[in-house]
N, C-alpha and C positions, 0 to 999 in steps of 0.2 A: 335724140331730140336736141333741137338747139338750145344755146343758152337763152336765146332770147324768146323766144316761144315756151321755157319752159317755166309754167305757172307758177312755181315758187320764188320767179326772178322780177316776175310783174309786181311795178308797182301798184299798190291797192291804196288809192286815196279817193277824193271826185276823181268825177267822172270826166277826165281829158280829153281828150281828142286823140293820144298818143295812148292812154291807156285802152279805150275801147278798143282802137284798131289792132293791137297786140292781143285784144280777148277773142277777137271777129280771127285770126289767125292761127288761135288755139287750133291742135288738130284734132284734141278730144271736146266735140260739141258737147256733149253733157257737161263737161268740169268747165268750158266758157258759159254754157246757157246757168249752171249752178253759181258761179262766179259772178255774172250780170246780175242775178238776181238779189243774192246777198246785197251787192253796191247799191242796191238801189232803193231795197229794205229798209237799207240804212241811210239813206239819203231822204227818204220817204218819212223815215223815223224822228229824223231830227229838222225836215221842216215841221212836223207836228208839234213841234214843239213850239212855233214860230205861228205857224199860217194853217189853221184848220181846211180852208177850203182848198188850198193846192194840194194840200196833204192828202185829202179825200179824192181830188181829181186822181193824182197820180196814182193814188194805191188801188182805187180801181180800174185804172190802166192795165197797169201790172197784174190784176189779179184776171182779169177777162185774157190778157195774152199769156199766162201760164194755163188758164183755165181751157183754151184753145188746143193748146200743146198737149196737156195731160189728155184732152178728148181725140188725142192724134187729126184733129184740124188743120194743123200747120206742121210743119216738120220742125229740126232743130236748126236748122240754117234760118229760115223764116225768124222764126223767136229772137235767135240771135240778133236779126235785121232789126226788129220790131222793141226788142229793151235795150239794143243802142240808140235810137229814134229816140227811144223815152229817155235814155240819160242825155241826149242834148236836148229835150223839154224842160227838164231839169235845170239844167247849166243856163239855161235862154232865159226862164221863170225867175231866176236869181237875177239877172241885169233887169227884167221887167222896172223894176220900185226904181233905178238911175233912171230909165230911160220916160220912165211918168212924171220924174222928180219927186221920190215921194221915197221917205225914209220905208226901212222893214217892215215898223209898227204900223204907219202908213200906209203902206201896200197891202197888209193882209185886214184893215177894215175896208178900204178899196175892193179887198177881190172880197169881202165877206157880203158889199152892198151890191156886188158886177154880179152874184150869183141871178139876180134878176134884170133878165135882158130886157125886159120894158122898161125899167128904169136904166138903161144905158142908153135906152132910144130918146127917151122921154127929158134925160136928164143932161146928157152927155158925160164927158171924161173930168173938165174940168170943176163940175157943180160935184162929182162923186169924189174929187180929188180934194175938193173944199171941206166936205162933209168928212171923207176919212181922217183930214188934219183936224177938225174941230172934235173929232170923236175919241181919237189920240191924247188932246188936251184934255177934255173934260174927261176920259176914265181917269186919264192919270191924275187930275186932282182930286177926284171923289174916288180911288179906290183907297182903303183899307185893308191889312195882314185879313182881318176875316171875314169879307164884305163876301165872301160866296157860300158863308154858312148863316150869314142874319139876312132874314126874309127885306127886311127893312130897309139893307143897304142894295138889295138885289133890284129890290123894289124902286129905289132912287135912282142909279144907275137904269135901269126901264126904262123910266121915265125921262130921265137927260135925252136917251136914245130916240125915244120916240118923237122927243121936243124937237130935235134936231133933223129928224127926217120929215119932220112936217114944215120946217123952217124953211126946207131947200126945196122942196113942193116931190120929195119920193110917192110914187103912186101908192095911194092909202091902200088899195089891195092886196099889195107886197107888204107892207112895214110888217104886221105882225112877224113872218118871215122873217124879214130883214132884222129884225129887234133882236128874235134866238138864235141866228148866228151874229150878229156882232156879238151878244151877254156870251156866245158860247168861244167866239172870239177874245173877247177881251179876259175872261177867264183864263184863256192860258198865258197869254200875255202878262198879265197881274200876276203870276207869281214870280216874274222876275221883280217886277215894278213894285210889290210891293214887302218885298225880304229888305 
């Protein structure tokens, strides 16, 4: 085996363009399809900690095309094609928030309110863009260390949320919706925001 084919010499960081092509070259599919996958786990792992709903997108990506493989579906060549794909959804997801001009925080009450495609129709990019910075603002000044264990502060926060999607006209059929993923949104968000 060459040195550079050989998996202990790859580097393991994101998901490059230079790394994946060196995993797609592996000659033992199983140790590149088990290599892809880890990267991706953990790529998957640490926007959750970021962005619930891309987090949720991609890991069921990931689990429908393992779920594929393991049902002999697709082969190991496929798979390989298929969790390279998704680490450049990955890497492409990460420029999304520049290319919207919308900070991190930004971006994931954005993709928390884009979960409902009628209000994308309805509402367009820039009113959701509006809404996601005003939502960034007011959690961060009404959150609290323990605002996700008193009913009270959960309850304020609600309510800021719902004030605000009714402010920018979000279809009243989604808010409820849209309410428990941004409170589930901003939840994880706040425990940076508020240490």
């Amino acid at each position: 085996m060459s040195r550079r084919r050989d998996p202990k010499n790859i580097a393991y960081r994101k998901p490059k363009h230079e790394f994946l092509e060196e995993v797609r070259g592996l000659p033992h599919r199983n140790l590149a399809l088990e290599l892809l996958r880890k990267l991706l786990n953990d790529q998957i792992s640490a926007r959750s900690r970021k962005n619930v709903v891309q987090a949720r997108s991609f890991a069921e990506m990931l689990e429908k095309t393992i779920r594929q493989y393991q049902s002999r579906a697709i082969e190991a060549a496929q798979v390989i094609r298929e969790l390279i794909e998704l680490a450049k959804q990955i890497r492409e997801a990460q420029r999304r928030g520049e290319d919207l001009g919308l900070t991190e925080e930004e971006l994931a009450f954005y993709d928390a309110l884009e979960v409902n495609d009628s209000a994308v129709k309805v509402l367009g990019d820039e009113t959701l863009r509006t809404i996601a910075r005003e939502l960034v603002e007011n959690v961060r000044r009404d959150v609290t260390i323990d605002w996700t264990l008193k009913e009270s502060a959960r309850a304020k926060l609600r309510t800021v949320v719902k004030r605000l999607l009714r402010k920018h006209g979000y279809p009243p059929d989604k808010q409820e919706k849209a309410t428990k993923t941004v409170l589930e949104q901003a939840e994880i968000l706040c425990k940076d925001w508020a240490a």
